[in-house]
N, CA, C and O of each residue as an XYZ file, in Angstrom:
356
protein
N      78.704    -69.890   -285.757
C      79.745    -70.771   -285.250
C      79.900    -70.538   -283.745
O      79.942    -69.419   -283.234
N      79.968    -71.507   -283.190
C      79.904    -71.409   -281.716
C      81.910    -71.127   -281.103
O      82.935    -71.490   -281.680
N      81.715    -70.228   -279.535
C      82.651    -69.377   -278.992
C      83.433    -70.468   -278.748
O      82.718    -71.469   -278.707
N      84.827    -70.772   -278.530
C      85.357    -71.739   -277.269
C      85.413    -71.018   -276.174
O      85.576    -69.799   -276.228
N      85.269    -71.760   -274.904
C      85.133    -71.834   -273.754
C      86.241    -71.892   -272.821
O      87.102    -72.740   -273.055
N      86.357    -71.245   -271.943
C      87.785    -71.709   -271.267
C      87.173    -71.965   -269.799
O      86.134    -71.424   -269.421
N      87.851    -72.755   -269.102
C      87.588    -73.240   -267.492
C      89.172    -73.675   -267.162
O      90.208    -74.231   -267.524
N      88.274    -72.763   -265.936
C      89.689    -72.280   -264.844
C      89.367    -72.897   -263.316
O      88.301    -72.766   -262.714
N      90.548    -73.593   -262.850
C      90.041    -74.407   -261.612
C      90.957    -73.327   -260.905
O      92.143    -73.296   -261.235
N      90.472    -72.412   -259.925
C      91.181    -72.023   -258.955
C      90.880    -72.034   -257.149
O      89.920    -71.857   -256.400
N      92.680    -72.430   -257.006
C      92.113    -72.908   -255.186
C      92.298    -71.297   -254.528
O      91.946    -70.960   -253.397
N      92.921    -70.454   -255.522
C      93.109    -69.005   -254.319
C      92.025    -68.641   -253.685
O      90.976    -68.985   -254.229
N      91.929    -67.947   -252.527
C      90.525    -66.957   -252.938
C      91.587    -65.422   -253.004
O      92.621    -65.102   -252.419
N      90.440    -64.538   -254.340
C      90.566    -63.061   -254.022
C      89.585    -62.936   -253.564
O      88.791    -63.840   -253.302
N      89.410    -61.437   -253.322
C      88.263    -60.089   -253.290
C      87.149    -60.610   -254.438
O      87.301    -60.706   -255.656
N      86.186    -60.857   -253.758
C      84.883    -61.086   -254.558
C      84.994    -62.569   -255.646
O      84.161    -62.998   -256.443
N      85.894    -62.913   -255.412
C      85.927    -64.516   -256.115
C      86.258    -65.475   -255.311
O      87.386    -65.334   -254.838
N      85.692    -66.399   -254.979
C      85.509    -67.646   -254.383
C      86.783    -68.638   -254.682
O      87.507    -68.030   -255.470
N      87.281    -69.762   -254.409
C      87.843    -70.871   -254.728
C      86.537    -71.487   -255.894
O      85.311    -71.388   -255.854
N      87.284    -72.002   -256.683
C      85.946    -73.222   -257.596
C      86.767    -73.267   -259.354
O      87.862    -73.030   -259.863
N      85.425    -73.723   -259.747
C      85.978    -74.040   -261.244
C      84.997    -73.135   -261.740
O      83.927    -72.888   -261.184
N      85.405    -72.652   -262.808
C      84.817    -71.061   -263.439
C      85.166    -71.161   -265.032
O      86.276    -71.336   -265.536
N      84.102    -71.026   -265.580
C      84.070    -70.675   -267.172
C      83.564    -69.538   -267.876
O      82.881    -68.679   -267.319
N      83.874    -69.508   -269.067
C      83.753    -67.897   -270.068
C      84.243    -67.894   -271.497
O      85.330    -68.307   -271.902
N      83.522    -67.503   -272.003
C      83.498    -67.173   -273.536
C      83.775    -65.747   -273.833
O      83.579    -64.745   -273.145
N      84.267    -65.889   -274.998
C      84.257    -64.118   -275.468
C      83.374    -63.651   -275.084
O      82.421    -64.358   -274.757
N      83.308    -61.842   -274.926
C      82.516    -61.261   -274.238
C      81.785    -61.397   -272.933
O      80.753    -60.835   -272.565
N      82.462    -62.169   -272.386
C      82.305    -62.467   -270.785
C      82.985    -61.182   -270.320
O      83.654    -60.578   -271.159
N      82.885    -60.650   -268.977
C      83.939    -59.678   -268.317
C      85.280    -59.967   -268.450
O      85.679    -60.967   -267.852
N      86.283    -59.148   -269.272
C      87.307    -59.284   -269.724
C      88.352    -58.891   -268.375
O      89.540    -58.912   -268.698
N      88.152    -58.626   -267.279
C      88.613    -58.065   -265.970
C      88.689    -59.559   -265.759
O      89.703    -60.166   -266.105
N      87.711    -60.148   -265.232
C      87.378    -61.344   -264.755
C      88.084    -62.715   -265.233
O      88.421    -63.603   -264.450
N      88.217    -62.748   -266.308
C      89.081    -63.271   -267.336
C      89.970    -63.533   -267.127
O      90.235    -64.721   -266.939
N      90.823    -62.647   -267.055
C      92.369    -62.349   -266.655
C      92.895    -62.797   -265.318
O      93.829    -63.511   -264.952
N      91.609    -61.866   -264.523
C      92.345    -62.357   -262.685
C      91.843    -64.261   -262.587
O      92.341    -64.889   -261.652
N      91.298    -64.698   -263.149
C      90.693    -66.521   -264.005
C      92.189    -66.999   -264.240
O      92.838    -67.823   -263.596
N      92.474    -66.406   -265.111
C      93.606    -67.089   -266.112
C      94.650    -67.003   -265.025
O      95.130    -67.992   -264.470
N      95.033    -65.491   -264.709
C      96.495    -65.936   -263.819
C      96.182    -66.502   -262.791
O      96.978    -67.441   -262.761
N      95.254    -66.611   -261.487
C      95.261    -66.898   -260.415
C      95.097    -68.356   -259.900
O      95.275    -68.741   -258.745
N      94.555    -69.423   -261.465
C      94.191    -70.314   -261.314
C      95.508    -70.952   -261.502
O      96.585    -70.405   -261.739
N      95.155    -72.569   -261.313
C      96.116    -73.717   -261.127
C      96.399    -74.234   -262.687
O      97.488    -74.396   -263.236
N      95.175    -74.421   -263.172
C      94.857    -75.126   -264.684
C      93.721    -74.516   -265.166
O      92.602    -74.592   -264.660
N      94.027    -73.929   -266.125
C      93.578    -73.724   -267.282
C      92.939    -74.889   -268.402
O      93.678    -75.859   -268.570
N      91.776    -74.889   -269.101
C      91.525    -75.288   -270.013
C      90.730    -74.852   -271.102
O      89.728    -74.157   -270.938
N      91.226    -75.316   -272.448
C      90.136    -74.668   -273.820
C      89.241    -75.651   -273.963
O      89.299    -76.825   -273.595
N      88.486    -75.117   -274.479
C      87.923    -76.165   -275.023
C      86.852    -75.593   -276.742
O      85.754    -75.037   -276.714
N      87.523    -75.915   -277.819
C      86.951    -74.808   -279.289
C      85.748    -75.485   -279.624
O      85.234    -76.580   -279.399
N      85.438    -74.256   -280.352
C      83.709    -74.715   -281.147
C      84.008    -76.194   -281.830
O      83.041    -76.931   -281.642
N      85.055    -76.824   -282.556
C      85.081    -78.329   -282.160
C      84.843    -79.456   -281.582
O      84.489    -80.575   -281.953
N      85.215    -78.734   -280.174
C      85.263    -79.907   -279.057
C      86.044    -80.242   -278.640
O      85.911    -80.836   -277.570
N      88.031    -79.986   -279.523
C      88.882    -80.045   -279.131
C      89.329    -79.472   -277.694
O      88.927    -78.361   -277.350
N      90.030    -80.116   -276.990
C      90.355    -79.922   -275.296
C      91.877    -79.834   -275.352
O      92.637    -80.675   -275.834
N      92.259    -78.433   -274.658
C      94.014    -78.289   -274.498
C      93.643    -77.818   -273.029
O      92.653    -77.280   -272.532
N      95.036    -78.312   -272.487
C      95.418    -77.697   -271.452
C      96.323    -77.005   -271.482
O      97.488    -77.359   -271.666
N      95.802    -75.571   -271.251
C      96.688    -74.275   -271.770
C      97.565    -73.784   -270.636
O      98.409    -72.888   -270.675
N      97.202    -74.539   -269.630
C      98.513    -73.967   -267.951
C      97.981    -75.003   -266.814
O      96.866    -75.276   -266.368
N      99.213    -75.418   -266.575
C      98.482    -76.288   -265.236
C      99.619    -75.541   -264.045
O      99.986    -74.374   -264.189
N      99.922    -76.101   -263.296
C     100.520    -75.340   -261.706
C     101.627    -75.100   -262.071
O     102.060    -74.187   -261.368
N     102.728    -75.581   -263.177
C     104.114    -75.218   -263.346
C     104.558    -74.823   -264.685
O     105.725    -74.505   -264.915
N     103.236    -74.851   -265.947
C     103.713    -75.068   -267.025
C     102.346    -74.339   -267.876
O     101.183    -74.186   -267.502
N     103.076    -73.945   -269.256
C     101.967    -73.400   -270.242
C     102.053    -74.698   -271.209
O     103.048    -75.391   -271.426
N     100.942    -74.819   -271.653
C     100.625    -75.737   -272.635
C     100.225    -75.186   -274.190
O     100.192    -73.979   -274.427
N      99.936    -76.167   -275.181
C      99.208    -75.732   -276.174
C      98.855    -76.975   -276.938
O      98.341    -77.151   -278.042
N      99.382    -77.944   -275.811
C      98.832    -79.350   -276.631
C      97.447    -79.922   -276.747
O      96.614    -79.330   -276.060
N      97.061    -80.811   -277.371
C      95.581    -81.312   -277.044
C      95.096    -82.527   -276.377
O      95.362    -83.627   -276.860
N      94.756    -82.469   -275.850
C      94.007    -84.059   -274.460
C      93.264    -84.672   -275.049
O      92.971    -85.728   -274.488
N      92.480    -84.379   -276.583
C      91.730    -84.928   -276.549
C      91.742    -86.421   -276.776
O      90.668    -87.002   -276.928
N      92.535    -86.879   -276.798
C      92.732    -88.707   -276.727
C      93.554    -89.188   -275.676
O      93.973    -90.342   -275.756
N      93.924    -88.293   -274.450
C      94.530    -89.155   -273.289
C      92.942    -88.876   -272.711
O      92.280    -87.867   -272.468
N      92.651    -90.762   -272.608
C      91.289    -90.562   -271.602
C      91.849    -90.254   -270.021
O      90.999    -89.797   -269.257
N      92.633    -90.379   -269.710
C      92.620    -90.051   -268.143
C      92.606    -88.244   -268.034
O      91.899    -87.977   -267.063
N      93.246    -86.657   -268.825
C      93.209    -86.434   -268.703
C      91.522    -85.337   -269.631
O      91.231    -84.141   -269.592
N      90.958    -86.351   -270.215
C      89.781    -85.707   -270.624
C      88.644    -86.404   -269.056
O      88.015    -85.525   -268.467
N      88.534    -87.389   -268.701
C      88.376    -87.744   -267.504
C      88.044    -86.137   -266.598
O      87.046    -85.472   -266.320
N      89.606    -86.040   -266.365
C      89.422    -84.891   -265.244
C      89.096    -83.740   -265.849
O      88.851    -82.929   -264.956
N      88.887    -82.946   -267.562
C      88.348    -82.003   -267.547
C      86.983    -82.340   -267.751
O      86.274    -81.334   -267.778
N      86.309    -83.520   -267.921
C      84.664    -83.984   -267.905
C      84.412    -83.132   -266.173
O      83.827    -82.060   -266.018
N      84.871    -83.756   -265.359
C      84.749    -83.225   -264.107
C      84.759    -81.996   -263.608
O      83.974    -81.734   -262.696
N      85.689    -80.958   -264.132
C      86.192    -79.809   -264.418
C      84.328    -79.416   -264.547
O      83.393    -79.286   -263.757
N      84.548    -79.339   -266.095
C      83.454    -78.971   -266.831
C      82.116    -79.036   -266.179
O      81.521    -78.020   -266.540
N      81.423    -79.682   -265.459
C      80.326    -80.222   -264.841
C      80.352    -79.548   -263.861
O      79.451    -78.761   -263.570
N      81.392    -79.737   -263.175
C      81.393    -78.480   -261.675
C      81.508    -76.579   -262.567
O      81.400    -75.518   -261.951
N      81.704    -76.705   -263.818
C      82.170    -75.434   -263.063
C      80.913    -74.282   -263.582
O      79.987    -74.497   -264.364
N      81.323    -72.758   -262.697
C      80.038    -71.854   -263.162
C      80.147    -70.887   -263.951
O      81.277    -70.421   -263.800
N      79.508    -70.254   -264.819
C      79.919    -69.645   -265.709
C      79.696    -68.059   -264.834
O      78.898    -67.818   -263.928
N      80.726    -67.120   -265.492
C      81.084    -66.065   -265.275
C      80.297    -64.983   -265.655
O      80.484    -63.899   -265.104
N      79.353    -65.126   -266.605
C      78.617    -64.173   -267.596
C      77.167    -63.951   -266.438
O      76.335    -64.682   -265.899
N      77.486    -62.538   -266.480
C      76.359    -61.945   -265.423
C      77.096    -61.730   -264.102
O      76.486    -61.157   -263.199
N      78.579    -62.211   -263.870
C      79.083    -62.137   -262.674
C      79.347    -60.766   -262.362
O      79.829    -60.463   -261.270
C-alpha cells in the first residue's frame, strides 16, 4: 500500500533550506519534516487514495478535503509539480 505524501510551500528561508515547495513520506528525515511543517505557509496531504486536505494554510489548521473544489485542487496540481522531494536531503 502506498505512503501519503505531504507538500509544504514555504516562503521563509532557514539554515540550509531554501524558499520552495518540498515533499516527504514516512521515513523521510523526521528533523526535516517538522522544521517543513511549522515554517511553511500551507501544508498539504495527499493519502495512498489520492484524497487532498489542506492541513494548514497561513492562519488556520485544517482537516478538510479539496478534493472536489476544482479551484483549490488547481493550486495543489501546481504545488505538486513544482515541488522537490526531501529524501536524500
Amino acid at each position: 500500500m502506498a505512503d501519503s505524501t505531504y507538500y509544504c510551500r514555504m516562503n521563509k528561508h532557514l539554515p540550509d533550506i531554501e524558499p520552495g515547495v518540498y515533499s516527504y513520506r514516512k521515513g523521510d528525515d523526521p528533523v526535516l519534516q517538522l522544521l517543513l511543517r511549522l515554517h511553511s505557509d500551507t501544508v498539504w496531504w495527499q493519502g495512498p487514495k489520492g484524497g487532498v486536505k489542506v492541513i494548514k494554510d497561513k492562519y488556520f489548521l485544517h482537516q478538510e478535503y479539496i478534493t472536489k473544489n476544482e479551484e483549490l485542487m488547481k493550486e495543489f496540481m501546481w504545488v505538486k509539480l513544482q515541488s522537490q522531494s526531501i529524501k536524500g536531503a
